[in-house]
ZAMARGU-4260 file (C-alpha; in steps of 0.2 Angstrom, whole numbers, plus 5000, padded with zeros to 4 digits):
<rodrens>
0) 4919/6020/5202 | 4934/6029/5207 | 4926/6044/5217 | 4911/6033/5221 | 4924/6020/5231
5) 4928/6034/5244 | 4910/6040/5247 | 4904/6025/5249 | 4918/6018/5260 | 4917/6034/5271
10) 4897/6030/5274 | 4903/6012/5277 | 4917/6015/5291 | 4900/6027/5300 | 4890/6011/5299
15) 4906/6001/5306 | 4910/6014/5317 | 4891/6011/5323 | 4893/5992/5326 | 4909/5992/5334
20) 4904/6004/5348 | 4888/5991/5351 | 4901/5977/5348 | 4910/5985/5364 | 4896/5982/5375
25) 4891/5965/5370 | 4905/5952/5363 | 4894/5938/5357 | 4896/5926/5343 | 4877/5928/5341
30) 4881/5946/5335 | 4870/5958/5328 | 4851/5947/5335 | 4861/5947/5351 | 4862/5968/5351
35) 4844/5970/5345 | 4838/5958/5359 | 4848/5968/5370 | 4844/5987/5366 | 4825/5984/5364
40) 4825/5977/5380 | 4812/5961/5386 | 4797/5968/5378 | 4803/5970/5360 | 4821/5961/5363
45) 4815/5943/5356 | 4804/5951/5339 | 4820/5961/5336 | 4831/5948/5340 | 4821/5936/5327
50) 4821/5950/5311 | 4837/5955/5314 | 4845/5937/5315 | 4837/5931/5301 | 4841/5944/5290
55) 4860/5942/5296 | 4861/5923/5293 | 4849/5922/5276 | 4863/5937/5269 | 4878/5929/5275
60) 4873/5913/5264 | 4870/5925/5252 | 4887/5932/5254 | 4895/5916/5252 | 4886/5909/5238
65) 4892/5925/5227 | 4911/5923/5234 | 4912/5907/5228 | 4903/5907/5214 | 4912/5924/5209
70) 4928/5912/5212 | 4922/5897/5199 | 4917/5911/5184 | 4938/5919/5188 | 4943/5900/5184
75) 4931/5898/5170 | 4939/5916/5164 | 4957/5909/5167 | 4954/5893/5159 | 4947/5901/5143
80) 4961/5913/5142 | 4974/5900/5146 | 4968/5888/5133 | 4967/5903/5119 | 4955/5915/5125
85) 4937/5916/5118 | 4946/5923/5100 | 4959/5909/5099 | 4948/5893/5101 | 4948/5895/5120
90) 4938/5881/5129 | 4923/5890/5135 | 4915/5880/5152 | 4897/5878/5153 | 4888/5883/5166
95) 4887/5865/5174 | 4904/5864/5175 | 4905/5882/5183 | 4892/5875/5195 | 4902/5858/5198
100) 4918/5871/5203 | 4906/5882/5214 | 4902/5866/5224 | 4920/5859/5224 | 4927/5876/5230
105) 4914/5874/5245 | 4920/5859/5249 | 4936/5864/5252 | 4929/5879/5261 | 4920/5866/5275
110) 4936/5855/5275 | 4945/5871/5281 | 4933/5876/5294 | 4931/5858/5300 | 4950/5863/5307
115) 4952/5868/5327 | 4949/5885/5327 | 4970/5886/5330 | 4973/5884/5314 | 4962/5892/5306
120) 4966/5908/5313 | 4985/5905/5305 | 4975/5904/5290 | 4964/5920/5296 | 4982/5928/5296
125) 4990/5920/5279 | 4972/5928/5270 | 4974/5945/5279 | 4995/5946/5273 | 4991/5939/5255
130) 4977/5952/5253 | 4986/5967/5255 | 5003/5957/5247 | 4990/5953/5231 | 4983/5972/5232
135) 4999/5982/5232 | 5007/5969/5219 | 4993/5972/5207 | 4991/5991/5208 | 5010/5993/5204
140) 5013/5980/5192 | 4999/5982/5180 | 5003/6000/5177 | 5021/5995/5174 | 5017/5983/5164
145) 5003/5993/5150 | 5010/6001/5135 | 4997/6014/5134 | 4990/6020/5147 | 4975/6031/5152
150) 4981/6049/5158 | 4977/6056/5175 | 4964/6069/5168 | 4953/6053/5161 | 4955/6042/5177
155) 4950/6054/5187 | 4937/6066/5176 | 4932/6054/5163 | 4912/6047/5165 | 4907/6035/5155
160) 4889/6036/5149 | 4892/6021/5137 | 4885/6006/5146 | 4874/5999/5133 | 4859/5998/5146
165) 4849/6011/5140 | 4853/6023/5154 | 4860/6040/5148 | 4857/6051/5163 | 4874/6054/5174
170) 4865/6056/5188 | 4857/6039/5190 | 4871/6031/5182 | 4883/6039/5196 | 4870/6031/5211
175) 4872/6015/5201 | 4890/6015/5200 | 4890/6015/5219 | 4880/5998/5220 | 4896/5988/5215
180) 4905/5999/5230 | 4894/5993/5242 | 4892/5976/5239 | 4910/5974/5239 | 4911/5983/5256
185) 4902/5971/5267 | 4901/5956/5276 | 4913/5964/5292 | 4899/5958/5306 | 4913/5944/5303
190) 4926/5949/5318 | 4907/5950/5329 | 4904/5933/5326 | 4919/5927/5332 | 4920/5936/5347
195) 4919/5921/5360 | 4934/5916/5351 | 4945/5931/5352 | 4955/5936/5367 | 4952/5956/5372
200) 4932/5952/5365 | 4928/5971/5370 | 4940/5979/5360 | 4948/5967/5350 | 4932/5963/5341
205) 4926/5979/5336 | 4943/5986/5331 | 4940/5970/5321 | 4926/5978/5311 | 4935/5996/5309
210) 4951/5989/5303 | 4946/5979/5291 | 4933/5992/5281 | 4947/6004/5284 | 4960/5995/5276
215) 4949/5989/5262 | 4944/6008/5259 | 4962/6013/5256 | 4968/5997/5248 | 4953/5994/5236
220) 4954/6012/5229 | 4973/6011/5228 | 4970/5995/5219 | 4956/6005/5207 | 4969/6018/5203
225) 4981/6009/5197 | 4971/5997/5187 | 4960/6012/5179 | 4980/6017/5170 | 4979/6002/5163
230) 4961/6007/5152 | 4963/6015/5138 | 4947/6008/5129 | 4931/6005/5140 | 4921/5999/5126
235) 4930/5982/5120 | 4938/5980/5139 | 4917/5977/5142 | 4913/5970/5126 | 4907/5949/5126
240) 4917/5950/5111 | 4935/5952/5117 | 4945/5935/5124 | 4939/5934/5142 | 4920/5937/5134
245) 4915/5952/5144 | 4925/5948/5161 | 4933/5966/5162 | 4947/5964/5175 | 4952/5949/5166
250) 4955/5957/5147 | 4963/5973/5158 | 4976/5960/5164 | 4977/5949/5147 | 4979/5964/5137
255) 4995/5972/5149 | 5005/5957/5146 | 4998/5953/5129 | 5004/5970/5122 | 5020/5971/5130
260) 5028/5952/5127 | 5017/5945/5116 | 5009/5933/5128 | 4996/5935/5142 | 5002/5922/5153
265) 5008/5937/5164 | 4990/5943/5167 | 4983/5924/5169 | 4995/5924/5183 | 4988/5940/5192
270) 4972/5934/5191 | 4977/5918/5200 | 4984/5931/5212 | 4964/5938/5213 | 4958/5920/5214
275) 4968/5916/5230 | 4961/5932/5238 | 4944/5929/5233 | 4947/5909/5240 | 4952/5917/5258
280) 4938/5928/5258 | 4927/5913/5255 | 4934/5904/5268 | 4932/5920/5281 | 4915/5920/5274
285) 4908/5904/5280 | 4918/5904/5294 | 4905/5920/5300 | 4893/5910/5294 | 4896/5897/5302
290) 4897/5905/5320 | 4880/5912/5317 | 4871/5898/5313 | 4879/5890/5330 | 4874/5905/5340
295) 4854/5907/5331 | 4854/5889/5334 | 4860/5888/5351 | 4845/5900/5355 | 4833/5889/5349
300) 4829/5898/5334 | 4832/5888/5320 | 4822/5873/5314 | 4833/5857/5322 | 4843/5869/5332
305) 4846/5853/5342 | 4856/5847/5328 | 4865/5863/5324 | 4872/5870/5340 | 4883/5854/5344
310) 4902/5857/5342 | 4917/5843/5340 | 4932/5842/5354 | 4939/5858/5345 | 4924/5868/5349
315) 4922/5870/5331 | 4901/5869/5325 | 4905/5858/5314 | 4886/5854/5309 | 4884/5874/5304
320) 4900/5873/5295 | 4893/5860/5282 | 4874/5867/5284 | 4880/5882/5277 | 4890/5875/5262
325) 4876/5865/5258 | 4864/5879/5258 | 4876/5892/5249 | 4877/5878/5236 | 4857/5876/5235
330) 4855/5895/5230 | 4870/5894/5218 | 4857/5881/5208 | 4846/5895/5203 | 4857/5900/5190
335) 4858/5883/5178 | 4836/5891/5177 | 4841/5908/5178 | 4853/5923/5178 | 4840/5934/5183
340) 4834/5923/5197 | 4852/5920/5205 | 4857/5939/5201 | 4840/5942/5216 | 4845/5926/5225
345) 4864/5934/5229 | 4855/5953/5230 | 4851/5948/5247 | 4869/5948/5252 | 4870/5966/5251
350) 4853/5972/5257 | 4848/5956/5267 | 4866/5960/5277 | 4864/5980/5278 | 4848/5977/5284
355) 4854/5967/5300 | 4868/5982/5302 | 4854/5995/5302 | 4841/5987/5315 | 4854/5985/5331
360) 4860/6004/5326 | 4844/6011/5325 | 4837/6004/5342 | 4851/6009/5349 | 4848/6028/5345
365) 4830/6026/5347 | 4822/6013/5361 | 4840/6013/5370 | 4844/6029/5368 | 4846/6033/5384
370) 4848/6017/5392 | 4865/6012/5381 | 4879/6008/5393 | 4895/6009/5381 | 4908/5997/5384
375) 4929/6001/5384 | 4927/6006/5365 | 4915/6019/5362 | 4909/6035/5350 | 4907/6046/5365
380) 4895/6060/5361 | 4896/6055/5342 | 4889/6039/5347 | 4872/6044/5341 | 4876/6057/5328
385) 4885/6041/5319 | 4870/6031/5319 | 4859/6040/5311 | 4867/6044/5298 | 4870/6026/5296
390) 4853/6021/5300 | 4850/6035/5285 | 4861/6027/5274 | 4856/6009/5275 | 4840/6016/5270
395) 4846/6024/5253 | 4856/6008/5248 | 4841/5998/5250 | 4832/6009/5238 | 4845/6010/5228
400) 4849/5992/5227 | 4830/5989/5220 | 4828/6001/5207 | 4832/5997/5188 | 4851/5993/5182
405) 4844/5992/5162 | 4831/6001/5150 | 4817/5997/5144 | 4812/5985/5159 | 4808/5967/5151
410) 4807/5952/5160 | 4826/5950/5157 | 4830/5966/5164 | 4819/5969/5179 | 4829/5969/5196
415) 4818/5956/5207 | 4829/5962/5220 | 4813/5970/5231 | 4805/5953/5225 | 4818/5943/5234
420) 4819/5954/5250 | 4803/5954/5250 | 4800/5935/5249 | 4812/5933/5265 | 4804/5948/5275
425) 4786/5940/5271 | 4793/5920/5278 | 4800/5932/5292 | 4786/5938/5297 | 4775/5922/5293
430) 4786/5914/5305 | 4785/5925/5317 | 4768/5926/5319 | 4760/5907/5316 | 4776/5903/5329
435) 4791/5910/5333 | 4780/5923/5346 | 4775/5909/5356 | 4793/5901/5360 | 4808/5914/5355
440) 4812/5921/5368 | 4828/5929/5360 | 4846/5926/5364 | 4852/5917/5379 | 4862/5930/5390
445) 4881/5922/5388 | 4890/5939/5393 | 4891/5950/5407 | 4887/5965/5398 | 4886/5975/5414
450) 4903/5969/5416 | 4909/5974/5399 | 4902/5990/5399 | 4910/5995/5415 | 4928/5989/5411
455) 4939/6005/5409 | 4956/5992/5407 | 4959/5998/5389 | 4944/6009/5386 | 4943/6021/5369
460) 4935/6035/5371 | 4929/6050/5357 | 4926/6066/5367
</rodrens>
């Protein structure tokens, strides 16, 4: 995990890198549909506009089912370990009542984003200064804090092959130690859906994307580091049997305290540090959703769009803002039937999302290759050097994302992730065919990207 962060976050800033330079020439809310439409031209503009879209808004719901439910199992964790912890009699929450805090925290969520946009992007600014605040807290204190601590030859040379998965070879359990890296680097289409909203558009919105991978890069392995001191026993810190039943970062925390004073009320309180960022990020989450949703719909391409693409005297969408706590609260059902179908329910958020990066980055080096006219940020002659090799590694995660996780393959341990993908590319395509071709006409030209692309005012060049 520790030297699979940077790799990871490197490939991650070439895909962003990608984005923001297509961002540049076309500052739309509708985002990522909006540059496929436009690269592929009139021909092939609305058929790419329609997979790309799709993929985008589906993994976006996806995205913020798994935030928020990520959020409720942290408070189940807390409340266990703050009412003894699984070996002291600790109340353990069943998964009903971890499913009645997933739909509160979405509540909340729509409440917020039901604001005018003016204060929401106070919040916007409170989230971005308590993340890195909660960050740099953490990776300091923690260390401090543990008694014993792991040396700097086993953080960064240590490889555990110990997983209890049945996988033994290094190789395969390095690729899958990446998975966890990538799902936790995505979701940065955000600052392009919000575009119409942000003054500067053209540059503003893709620095948007660029900062905010870069400084999750740096602070997410900073923040690795420093809690990888604080391990000294993999084994029981992942063990179902310890007092936060299995949820590592939890015991990592309960354990610093709990050995230095005697109490781990210290690392409940860290994790309530966590549980504010992870609420923020929520909060981020539907607001790119949201914003989506209004642009697919204002295009005509969802069912009701009608409905959908109206907004309040704020100019907030405030149907799409509730739309898509409703549906992130549908797909958070699946798992009071199954682990195994919500684990391929929230799979999509990382391939259903890459997916959508990877489609407007490979027309762009392909069909438009020649007919891209970069706006005031730009790659220069990197542009399509950088796409590739994100186009290439979009590819690999996707692979990587549906092979095996656990040995021998039952029906408790297959990943249905290429079943889940599958399913949405299939009503895609379905969709497409029996209907979609006969109406779509792809995104509604709401930017003078002639305009954009021409501006030199500000303009960021690579030469």
């Amino acid at each position: 995990m520790i030297w699979g962060w940077p790799i990871v976050g490197f490939l991650s800033l070439i895909v962003g890198l990608s984005m923001a330079e297509i961002c540049s020439a076309y500052p739309t809310s509708g985002g990522l549909y909006f540059w496929s439409a436009e690269l592929c031209g009139n021909e092939w503009g609305p058929l790419a506009s329609w997979f790309t879209g799709w993929f985008n808004i589906v993994g976006q719901w996806a995205v913020t089912t798994s935030i928020d439910f990520s959020l409720a199992e942290l408070i189940r964790v807390m409340i266990l370990l703050g009412t003894g912890g699984k070996n002291g009699g600790g109340y353990e929450a069943s998964k009903y009542v971890v499913i009645g805090l997933h739909g509160a925290i979405l509540l909340l969520h729509a409440i917020i984003n039901s604001l005018p946009i003016s204060l929401l992007s106070v919040l916007g600014q409170i989230a971005a200064a308590w993340n890195i605040f909660g960050v740099f807290l953490l990776m300091i204190l923690i260390p401090i804090v543990t008694k014993e601590k792991a040396s700097p030859e086993f953080v960064f040379t240590y490889f555990n092959t110990d997983n209890g998965e049945g996988i033994s070879n290094k190789v395969y359990i390095f690729v899958l130690g990446l998975l966890m890296s990538q799902y936790t680097l995505s979701g940065y289409d955000a600052s392009a859906h919000m575009t119409e909203e942000t003054k500067g558009a053209a540059t503003n919105g893709p620095m948007g994307i660029i900062s905010a991978i870069g400084i999750s890069v740096i602070a997410g392995w900073g923040f690795l580091i420093g809690i990888t001191f604080a391990v000294t026993d993999i084994s029981y810190v992942l063990s179902d049997d310890n007092d936060a039943n299995g949820y590592a970062i939890a015991e990592i925390f309960y354990l610093a305290f709990k050995s230095r004073y005697g109490s781990g009320t210290g690392g409940i309180i860290c994790l309530g540090v966590v549980a504010v960022a992870v609420f923020f990020c929520g909060m981020s989450s539907m607001t790119s959703n949201s914003r989506m949703a209004y642009a697919f719909s204002r295009d005509g391409a969802m069912p009701l769009s009608s409905v959908w693409r109206k907004v309040n005297k704020q100019e907030v969408p405030i149907n799409t803002v509730w739309l898509s706590a409703a549906i992130a609260f549908c797909m958070a059902l699946t798992s009071l039937g199954s682990e195994v179908a919500f684990e391929a329910m929230v799979s999509i958020a990382t391939i259903g999302l890459y997916i959508a990066y990877g489609l407007p980055i490979f027309f762009r080096v392909t069909v438009a290759r020649k007919s891209f006219i970069p706006g005031p940020l730009n790659l220069g002659r990197y542009g399509v050097v950088a796409g590739w090799v994100a186009v290439i590694w979009v590819a690999t995660i996707s692979v990587l994302f549906s092979l095996p996780v656990a040995y021998p393959i039952t029906e408790e341990t297959l990943n249905y992730t290429p079943v889940a993908v599958g399913g949405v590319l299939i009503l895609v395509v379905s969709s497409w065919i029996f209907s979609a071709r006969c109406w779509f006409r792809g995104p509604i030209t709401n930017v003078d990207s002639q305009l954009v692309s021409h501006s030199s005012r500000g303009a960021f060049h690579l030469r």
